[in-house]
N, C-alpha and C positions, 0 to 999 in steps of 0.2 A: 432120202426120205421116201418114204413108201405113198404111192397114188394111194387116194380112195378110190372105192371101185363107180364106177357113172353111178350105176344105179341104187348106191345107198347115196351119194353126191346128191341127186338129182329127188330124193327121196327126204332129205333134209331141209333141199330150198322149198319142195311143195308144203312141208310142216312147219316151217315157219312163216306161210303166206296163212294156213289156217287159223281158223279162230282160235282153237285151240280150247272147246270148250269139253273136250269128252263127254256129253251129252247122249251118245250111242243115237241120236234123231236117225245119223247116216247106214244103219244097220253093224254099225262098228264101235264095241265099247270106248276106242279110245281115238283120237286125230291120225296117231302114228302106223296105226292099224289101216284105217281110211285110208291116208299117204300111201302105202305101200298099195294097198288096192286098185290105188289110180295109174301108179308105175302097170301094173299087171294089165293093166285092160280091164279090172273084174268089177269096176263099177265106175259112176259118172260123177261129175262135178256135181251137177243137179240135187243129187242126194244128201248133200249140206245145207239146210236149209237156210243157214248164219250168212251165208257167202252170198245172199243176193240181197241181204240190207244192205240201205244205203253206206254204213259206214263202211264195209268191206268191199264197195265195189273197186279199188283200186289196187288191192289183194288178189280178187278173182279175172282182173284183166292179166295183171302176173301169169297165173295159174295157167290160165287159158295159153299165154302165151309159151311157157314152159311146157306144158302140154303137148300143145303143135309144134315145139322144136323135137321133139323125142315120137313123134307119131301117133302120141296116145289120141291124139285129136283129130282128124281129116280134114285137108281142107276147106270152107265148106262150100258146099255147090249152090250156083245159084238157083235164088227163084224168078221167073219170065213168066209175067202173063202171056197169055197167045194173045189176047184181043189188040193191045196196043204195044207190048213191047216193055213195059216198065219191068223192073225189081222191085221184087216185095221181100220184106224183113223174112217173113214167115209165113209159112202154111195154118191154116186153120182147120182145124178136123172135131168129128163130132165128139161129143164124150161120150165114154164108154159106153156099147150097146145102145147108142141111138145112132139112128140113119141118116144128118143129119145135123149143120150146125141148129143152136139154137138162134133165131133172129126175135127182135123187137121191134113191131111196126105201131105206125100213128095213121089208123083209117081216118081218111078224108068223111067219110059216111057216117051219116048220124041216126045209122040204123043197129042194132044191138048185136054183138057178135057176141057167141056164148061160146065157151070151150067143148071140144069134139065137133067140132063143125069142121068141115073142107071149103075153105074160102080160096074162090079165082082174083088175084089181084095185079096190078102190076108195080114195082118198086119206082118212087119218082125218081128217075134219069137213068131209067133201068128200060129197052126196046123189048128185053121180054116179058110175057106175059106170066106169073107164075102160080103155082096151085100150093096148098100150104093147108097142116091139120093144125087147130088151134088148139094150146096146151090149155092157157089162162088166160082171163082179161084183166086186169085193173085198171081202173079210171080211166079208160077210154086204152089203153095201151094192150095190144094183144101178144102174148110169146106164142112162134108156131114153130115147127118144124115142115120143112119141104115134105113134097108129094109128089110136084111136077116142077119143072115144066112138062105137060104135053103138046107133041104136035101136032095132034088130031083129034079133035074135038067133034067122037061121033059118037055113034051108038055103042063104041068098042069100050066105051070108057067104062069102070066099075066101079064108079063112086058116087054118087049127088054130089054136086059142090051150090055156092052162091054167090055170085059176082060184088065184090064191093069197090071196085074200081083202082084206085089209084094210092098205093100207101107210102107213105113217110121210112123208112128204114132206121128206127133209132139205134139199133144194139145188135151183136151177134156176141154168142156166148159157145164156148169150145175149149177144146187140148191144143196145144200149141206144139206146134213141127219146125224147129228149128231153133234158135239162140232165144232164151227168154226174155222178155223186155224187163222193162221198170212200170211199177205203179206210174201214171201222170204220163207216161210219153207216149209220143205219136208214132204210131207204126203202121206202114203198109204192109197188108198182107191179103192172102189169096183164098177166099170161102173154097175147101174142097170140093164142093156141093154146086160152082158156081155154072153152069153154063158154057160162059163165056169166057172164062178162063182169065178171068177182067181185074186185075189187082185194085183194091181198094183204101182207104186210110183210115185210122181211128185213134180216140185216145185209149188208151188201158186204165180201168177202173178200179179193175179186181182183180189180184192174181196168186191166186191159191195152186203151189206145185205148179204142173201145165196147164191148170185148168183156167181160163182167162174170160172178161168181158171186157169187151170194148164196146166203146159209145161214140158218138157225135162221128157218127159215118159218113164218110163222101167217096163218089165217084171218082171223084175229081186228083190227082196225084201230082202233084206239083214237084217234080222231077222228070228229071229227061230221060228218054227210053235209050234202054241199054241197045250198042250199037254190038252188032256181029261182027 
């Protein structure tokens, strides 16, 4: 009896882990086409967009793991904050063409912040001090993008800003670097933008492709720091 060759083998079990819906979403009129693309290296799981409902999540652990026996996959490398040591799930980066995650703060101040303003503030349980342009406000909730921190708060500086003291951290919103999560779970991960290098936690609210928000943020990482 004649072997199949690995790679049509290996090329059958990933088409039957697929949904199977020839939908072309993946840039491939048919599943089997996909399939063969993923053996190649010439495109990512990501690209299926079927495969990260709920119902196929026990499909795309398969996948993943068939993937990484044949190399299509790399190990993956960890993330380490510097500040304290932990691992985080994932990196957070801006989206496209901004500098930049997006954050969502709750000024303590009940003084009016308008968008295009440079407000100094600092994040509560946060030691440093940060600078931030404001996108929008609603109902008291402001979306910024970073500016600083600076550490030199002189004549050098090229901005106006206005001090409103002390903010709440609700959201950060971003492209995600590394394994996608699930709507509803909690993930640590690391603001590219951060400072501190400080891994954080959240839940996932939103998650369009890599594009993500996370809400109900904490410092706080309730895991043990990866040991060397």
């Amino acid at each position: 009896m004649s072997k199949v060759p690995t790679g049509i083998g290996q090329k059958n079990k990933i088409l039957m882990l697929l949904p199977g819906y020839n939908c072309g979403i993946c840039g491939y009129p048919r599943c089997d086409e996909f399939a063969g693309a993923l053996i190649r290296n010439q495109t990512q799981l990501e690209k299926c967009r079927f495969l990260y409902q709920e119902i196929f999540q026990e499909d795309l652990a398969k996948l993943q793991e068939i993937l990484k026996e044949t190399k299509i996959i790399p190990e993956k490398e960890k993330i380490i904050g510097v500040m304290d040591g932990y691992e985080a799930d994932i990196i957070l980066k801006p989206l496209p063409g901004e500098g930049s995650c997006r954050e969502t703060l709750y000024p303590f101040t009940r003084e009016e912040i308008k968008a295009g303003e440079i407000i100094r503030y600092r994040p509560l349980g946060c030691p440093i001090t940060h600078f931030a342009k404001v996108l929008e406000e609603n109902h008291g909730l402001i979306t910024v993008h970073l500016v600083g921190p600076c550490h030199r708060l002189d004549a050098d500086m090229d901005f106006d800003y206005r001090d409103v003291g002390v903010c709440m951290v609700g959201g950060f919103e971003g492209t995600i670097e590394g394994e996608l999560p699930r709507v509803g779970e909690t993930v640590r991960f690391l603001p590219y933008h951060c400072m501190m290098q400080k891994v954080h936690s959240g839940v996932v609210v939103q998650l369009e492709g890599k594009r993500v928000i996370i809400e109900g943020i904490d410092l706080k990482v309730w895991a043990p720091p990866v040991k060397g």
